[in-house]
Structures are given as C-alpha cells and as structure tokens.
C-alpha positions as CSV (number, residue, x, y, z in Angstrom):
1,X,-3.2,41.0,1.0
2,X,-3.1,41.3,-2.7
3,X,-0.2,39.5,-4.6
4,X,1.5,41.1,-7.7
5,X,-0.9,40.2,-10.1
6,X,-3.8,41.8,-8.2
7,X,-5.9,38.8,-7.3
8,X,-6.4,37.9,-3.8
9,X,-6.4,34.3,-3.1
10,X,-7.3,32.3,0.4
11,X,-3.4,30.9,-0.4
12,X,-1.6,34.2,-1.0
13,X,0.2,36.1,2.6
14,X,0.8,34.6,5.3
15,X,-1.2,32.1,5.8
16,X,-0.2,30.0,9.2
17,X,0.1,26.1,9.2
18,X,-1.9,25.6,12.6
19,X,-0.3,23.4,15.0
20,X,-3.5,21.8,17.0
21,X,-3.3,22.3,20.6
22,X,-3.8,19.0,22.8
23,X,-4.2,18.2,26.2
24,X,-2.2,16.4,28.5
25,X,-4.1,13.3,28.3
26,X,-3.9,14.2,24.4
27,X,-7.5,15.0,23.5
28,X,-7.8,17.9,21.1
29,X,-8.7,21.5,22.8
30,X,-11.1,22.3,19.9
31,X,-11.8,25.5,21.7
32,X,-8.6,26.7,21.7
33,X,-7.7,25.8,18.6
34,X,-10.7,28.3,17.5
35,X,-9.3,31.2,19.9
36,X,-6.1,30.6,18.5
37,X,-7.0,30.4,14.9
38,X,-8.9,34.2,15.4
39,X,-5.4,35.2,17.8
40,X,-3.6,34.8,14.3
41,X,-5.8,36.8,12.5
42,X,-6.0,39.6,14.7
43,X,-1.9,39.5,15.0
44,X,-2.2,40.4,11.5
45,X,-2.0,36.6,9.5
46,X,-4.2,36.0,6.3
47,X,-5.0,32.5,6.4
48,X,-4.5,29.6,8.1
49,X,-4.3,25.7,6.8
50,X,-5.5,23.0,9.1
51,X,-4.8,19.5,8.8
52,X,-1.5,19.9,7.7
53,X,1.8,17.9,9.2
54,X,2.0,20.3,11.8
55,X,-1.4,20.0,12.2
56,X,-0.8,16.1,13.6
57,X,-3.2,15.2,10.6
58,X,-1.9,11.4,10.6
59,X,-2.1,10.9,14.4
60,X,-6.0,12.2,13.8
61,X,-9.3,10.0,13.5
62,X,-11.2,10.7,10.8
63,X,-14.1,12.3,12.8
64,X,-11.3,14.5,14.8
65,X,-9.6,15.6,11.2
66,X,-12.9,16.3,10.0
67,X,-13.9,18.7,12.8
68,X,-10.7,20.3,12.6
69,X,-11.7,21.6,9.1
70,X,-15.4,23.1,10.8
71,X,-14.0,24.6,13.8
72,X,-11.3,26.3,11.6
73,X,-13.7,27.5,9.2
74,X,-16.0,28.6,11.9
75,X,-13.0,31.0,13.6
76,X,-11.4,32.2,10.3
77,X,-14.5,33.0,8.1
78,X,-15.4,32.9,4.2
79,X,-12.3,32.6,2.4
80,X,-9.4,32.0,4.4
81,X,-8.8,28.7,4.9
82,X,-7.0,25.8,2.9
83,X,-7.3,22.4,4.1
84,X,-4.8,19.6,4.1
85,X,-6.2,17.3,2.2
86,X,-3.1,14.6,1.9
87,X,-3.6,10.8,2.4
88,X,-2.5,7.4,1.1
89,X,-4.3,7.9,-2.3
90,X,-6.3,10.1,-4.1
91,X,-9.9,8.4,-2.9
92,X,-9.2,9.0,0.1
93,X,-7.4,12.5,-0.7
94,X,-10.4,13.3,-2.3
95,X,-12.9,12.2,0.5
96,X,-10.9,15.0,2.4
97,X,-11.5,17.6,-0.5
98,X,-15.1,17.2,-0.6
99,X,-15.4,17.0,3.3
100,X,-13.6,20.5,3.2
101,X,-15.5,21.7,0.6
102,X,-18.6,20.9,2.8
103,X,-17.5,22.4,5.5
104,X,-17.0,26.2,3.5
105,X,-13.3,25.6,2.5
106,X,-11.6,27.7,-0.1
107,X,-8.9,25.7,-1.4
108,X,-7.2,22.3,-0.3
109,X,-3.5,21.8,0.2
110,X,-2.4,18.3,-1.5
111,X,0.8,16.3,-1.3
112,X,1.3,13.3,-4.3
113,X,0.7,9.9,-3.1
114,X,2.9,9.3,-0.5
115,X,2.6,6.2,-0.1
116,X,5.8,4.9,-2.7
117,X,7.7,6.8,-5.5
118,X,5.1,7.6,-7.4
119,X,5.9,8.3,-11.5
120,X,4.5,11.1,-12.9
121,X,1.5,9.5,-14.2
122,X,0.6,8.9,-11.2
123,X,1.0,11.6,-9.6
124,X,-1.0,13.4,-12.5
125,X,-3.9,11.1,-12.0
126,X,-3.8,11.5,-8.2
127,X,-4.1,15.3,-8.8
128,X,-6.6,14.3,-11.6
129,X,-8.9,13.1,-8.7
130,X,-9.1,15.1,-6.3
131,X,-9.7,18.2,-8.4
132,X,-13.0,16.6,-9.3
133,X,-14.2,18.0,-6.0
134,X,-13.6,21.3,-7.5
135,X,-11.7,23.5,-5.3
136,X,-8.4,24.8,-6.1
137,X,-5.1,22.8,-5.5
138,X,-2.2,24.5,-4.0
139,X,0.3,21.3,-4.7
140,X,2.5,20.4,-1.6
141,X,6.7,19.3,-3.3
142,X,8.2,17.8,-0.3
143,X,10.7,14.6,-1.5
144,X,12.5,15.1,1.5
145,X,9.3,12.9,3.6
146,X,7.3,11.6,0.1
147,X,10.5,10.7,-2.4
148,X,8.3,11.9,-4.9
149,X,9.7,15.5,-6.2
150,X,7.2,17.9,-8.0
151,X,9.8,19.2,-10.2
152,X,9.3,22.4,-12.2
153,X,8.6,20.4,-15.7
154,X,6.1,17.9,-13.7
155,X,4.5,21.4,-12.1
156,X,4.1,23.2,-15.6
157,X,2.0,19.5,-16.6
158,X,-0.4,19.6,-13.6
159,X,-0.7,23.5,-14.0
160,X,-1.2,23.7,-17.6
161,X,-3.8,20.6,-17.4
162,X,-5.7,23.0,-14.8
163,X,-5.0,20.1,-11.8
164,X,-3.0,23.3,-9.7
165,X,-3.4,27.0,-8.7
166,X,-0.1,27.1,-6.7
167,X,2.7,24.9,-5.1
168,X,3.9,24.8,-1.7
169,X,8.0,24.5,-2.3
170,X,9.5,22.4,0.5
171,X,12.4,20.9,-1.3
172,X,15.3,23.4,0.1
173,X,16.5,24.5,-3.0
174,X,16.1,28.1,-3.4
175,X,16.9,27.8,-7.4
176,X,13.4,26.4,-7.8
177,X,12.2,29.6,-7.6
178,X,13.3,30.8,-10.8
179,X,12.8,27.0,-13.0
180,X,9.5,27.4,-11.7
181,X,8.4,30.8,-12.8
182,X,10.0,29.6,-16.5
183,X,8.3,26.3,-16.6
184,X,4.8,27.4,-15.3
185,X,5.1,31.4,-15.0
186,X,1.2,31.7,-14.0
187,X,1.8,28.8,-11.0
188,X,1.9,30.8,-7.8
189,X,4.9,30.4,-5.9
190,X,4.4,29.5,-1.9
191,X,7.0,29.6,0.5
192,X,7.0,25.9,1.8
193,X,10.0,25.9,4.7
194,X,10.1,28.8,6.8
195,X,14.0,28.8,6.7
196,X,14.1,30.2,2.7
197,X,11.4,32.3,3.7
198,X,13.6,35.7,2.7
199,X,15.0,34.0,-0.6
200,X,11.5,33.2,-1.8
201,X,9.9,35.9,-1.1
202,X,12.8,37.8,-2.9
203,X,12.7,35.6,-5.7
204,X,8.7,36.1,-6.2
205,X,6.7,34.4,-3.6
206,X,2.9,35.4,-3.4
207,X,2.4,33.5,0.2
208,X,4.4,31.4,3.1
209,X,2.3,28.8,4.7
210,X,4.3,29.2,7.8
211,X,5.3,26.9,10.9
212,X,6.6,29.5,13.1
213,X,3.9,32.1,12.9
214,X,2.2,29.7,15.2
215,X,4.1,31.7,17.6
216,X,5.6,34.8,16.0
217,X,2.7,35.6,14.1
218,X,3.7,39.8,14.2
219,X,7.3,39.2,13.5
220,X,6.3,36.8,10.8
221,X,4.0,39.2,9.0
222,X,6.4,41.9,9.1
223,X,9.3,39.4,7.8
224,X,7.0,38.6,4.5
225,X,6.1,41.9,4.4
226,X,9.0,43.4,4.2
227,X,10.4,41.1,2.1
228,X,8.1,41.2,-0.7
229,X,7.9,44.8,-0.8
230,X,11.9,44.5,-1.9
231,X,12.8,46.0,1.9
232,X,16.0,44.0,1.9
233,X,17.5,45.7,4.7
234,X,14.7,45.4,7.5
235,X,13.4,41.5,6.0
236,X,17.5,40.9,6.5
237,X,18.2,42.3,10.0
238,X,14.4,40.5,11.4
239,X,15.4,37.2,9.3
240,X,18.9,36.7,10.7
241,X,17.1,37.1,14.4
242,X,14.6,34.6,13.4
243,X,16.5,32.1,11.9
244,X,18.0,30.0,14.5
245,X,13.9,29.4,15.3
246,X,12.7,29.2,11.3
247,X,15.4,26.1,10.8
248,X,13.6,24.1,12.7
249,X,10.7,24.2,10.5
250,X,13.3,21.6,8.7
251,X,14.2,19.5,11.3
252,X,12.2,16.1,11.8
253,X,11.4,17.5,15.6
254,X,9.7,20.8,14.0
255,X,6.0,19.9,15.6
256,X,7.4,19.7,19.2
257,X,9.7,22.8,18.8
258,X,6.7,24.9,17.4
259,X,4.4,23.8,20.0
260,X,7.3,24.2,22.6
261,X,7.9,27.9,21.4
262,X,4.1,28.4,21.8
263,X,3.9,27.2,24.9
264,X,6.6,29.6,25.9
265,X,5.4,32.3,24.3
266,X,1.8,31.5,26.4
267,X,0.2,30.4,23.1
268,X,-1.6,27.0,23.9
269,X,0.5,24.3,21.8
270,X,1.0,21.0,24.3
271,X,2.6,17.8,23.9
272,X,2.0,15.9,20.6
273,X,0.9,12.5,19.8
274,X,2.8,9.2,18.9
275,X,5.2,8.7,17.3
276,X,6.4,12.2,18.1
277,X,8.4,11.8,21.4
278,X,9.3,15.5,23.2
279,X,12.4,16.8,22.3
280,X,15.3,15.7,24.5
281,X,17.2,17.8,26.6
282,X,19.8,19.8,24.6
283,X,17.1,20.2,21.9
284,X,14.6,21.6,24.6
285,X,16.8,23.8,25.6
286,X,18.3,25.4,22.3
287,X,14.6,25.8,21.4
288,X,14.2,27.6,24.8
289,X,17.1,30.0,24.2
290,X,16.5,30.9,20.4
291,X,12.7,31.3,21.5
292,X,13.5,33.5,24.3
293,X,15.8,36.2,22.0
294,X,12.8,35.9,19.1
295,X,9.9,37.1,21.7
296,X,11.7,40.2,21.9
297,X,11.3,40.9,18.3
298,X,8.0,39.5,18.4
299,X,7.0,42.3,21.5
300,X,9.1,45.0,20.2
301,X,10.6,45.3,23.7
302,X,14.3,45.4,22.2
303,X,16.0,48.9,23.2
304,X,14.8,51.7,20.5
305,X,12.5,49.3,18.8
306,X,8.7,49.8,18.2
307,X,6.9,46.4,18.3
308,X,7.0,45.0,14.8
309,X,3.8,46.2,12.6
310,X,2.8,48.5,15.3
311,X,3.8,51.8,16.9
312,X,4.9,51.8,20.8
C-alpha cells in the first residue's frame, strides 16, 4: 500500500502487532507463529511487528526474542517487517537493532528508555544509539506504561536530527494528530491504539500497527481502508461494530483478550506468560460476546452483506 506521498514503507498500512502463540506448558509454537504471520498476509495485512508488548517481548529470553525476529522474517519476506526493539536502555535497545538488522529487518519499532522519566536529552541520546545500527526508527509515544511522553516539539527534535522516520501515537489524545503534522509535517503518523483508529486515519495516518487484526485481520484492512480513502460512512458503520473489541487494545488485560479473541476466532493465540493472569470471569465473558458479534463482520455472514474486502 502506498501512503499519500507515494513511498511505500515496511511501516505504512496495516501492519499487525503479532501476538505469539504459546503452549499450554508455555513454550513458544514457533511454527505457528510462522503460519500465522503468512494467514495475515494472505487476509490482506502489509506488515507485521514482532517483539512488541503484545508480542510478550519482556516475558521472552533473549535467544527466544531473537528467533522471534528470524521466523518472522522467514514467513513475511523482504521488507515487511519492523521489529520491537525496546529495552531498559539504548545498549541493549540497540543490541536488538542490530540483531534485527541481521536477521533481514526493515525497520525497528523503539520506545524511550523506560526505565524512569527520562528528560529529553535522554531520550535524544537513547534514539541517538540505536540509530547507529542504521535502520529506520518508527518511535513508540506511550506515557501511559513509560511516563515519558514523545510530545510533538520533542518528535520534530528527533525527526529533524534524522533519529526517526515515524511515530507510533499511543497517548489517547486524538489532537496529536494535528500538533504533530505542524511540528514535524514529514514524520509519518502511525495509528498506535486501535480504539482512535478512525480519528487517525481521518486526521492523516499513513499506517496502524494493530492489536486486533490479530484476529480481524479482513475487517481491519477494510476499516483502514476505508478510512483513509475519506469513506466516512462505511470506516463509521464497521468502526462502531468493532469498537467494543478495539478498546481493549487500551486496557492493561489487552494481551489475554487478543489472544482470547483468536482463540475464538480458531486463530492459535493461548495463554500468556507471568505476570499476565487470564482474564477473570466477567472480563472473559464481555470479550466472548463483543468477539462473537465482530466475527460476523469479519465473515461477512451478516444478512445482505458481502464479506468485507471480498465478494460473496
């Protein structure tokens, strides 16, 4: 998919945050991941990003994260995959850059240091180091879990030093849309949380690294889709559908309820690893009941309705 400017990038579309399928005794399924990393691309998805928090990266040892990366790149082929490359600090952040890069990466997704409030030097010098490795940065803004925010002005630094090609924008506010294009107007504008995906995309967004595609890949395609090509009306009607699922993308319990909608929607997803406990009960079941009314978008099986991106 080509983004406004013309340029295709392994960052721009829908590229899917992969949840990692595990066992019951909690071992990785490597080759499942792989079948379901190619299952996103044939459902229409342009990239995927491993290693990410959805991808359990912190629960991970270092030789697990680091085949992660391979079998990824392996499945999705040249050019379509950025890693998560977050850690403590930038030596080991940028440990992870080079291992991607190694294993046939094309770009690297990077939180700031996250391991106290950071200032901005900091932050700039974390950046700094890691694009020494020399693949490009797609900058991760989530205060909510780091307390450091990426604002706009701190963006437009690290993008007009060359630290950044693109920022992932997790903070909730759908305003930073528009600061950001007038502080940094050639930074490309991800959609970070999957429940402002319509409001970012409206307001200019050139990708969504998604959490839910992990199970609605067609119905997340067509959402992004639509949306960018200014189709207010069908992004609306498939977005309100969606959105009781997409919130959860910003809820602390959004690993188990992606992997719980994949299971359900016979995707392999699986239990996760400490400290992530299953959802309880109620939580189960609301997740059960919202993923039950989205798999008909997702099949097209609603009365008068085509399956989304397809014909019946």
């Amino acid at each position: 998919m080509e983004n406004a400017r013309g340029a295709r990038h392994a960052w721009h579309g829908v590229v899917v945050a992969t949840a990692l399928p595990l066992r019951p005794d909690l071992t990785i399924d490597l080759d499942a991941y792989a079948d379901h990393v190619r299952w996103l691309f044939a459902s229409g998805c342009d990239g995927v990003c491993p290693n990410g928090s959805l991808g359990e990266y912190q629960a991970l040892t270092s030789a697990e994260r680091a085949q992660v990366v391979r079998v990824a790149v392996e499945a999705a082929g040249p050019g379509r995959v950025v890693v998560g490359c977050s850690a403590y600090g930038a030596a080991e952040a940028r440990g992870w850059a080079e291992q991607a890069a190694e294993a046939g990466a094309a770009a690297v997704l990077l939180l700031p240091p996250n391991g106290y409030r950071a200032p901005d030097r900091a932050v700039i010098g974390h950046f700094a180091e890691v694009a020494k490795v020399g693949l490009p940065i797609v900058a991760y803004n989530n205060p909510i879990d780091t307390k450091v925010d990426l604002t706009p002005e701190l963006l437009a630094r690290l993008h007009g030093e060359g630290l950044i090609v693109a920022v992932k924008e997790f903070s909730g506010d759908v305003r930073r849309a528009w600061q950001i294009a007038e502080a940094a107007p050639g930074l490309d504008l991800l959609i970070g949380a999957d429940d402002v995906a319509l409001e970012l995309a409206m307001a200019g967004a050139v990708g969504w690294i998604a959490g839910y595609a992990n199970a609605l890949p067609r119905a997340s395609v067509a959402l992004y889709r639509a949306a960018v090509a200014g189709d207010l009306p069908a992004a609306a009607e498939l977005y309100r559908a969606l959105h009781p699922l997409l919130r959860w993308d910003s809820r602390t319990e959004f690993v188990q309820a992606i992997k719980l909608s994949m299971d359900l929607a016979g995707r392999p997803g699986g239990p996760c690893r400490e400290p992530r406990v299953a959802l309880d009960g109620e939580q189960a079941a609301e997740v059960r009941r919202a993923t039950e009314a989205a798999l008909w978008w997702e099949s097209g099986q609603l009365p008068g309705r085509t399956p989304v991106g397809g014909s019946a």
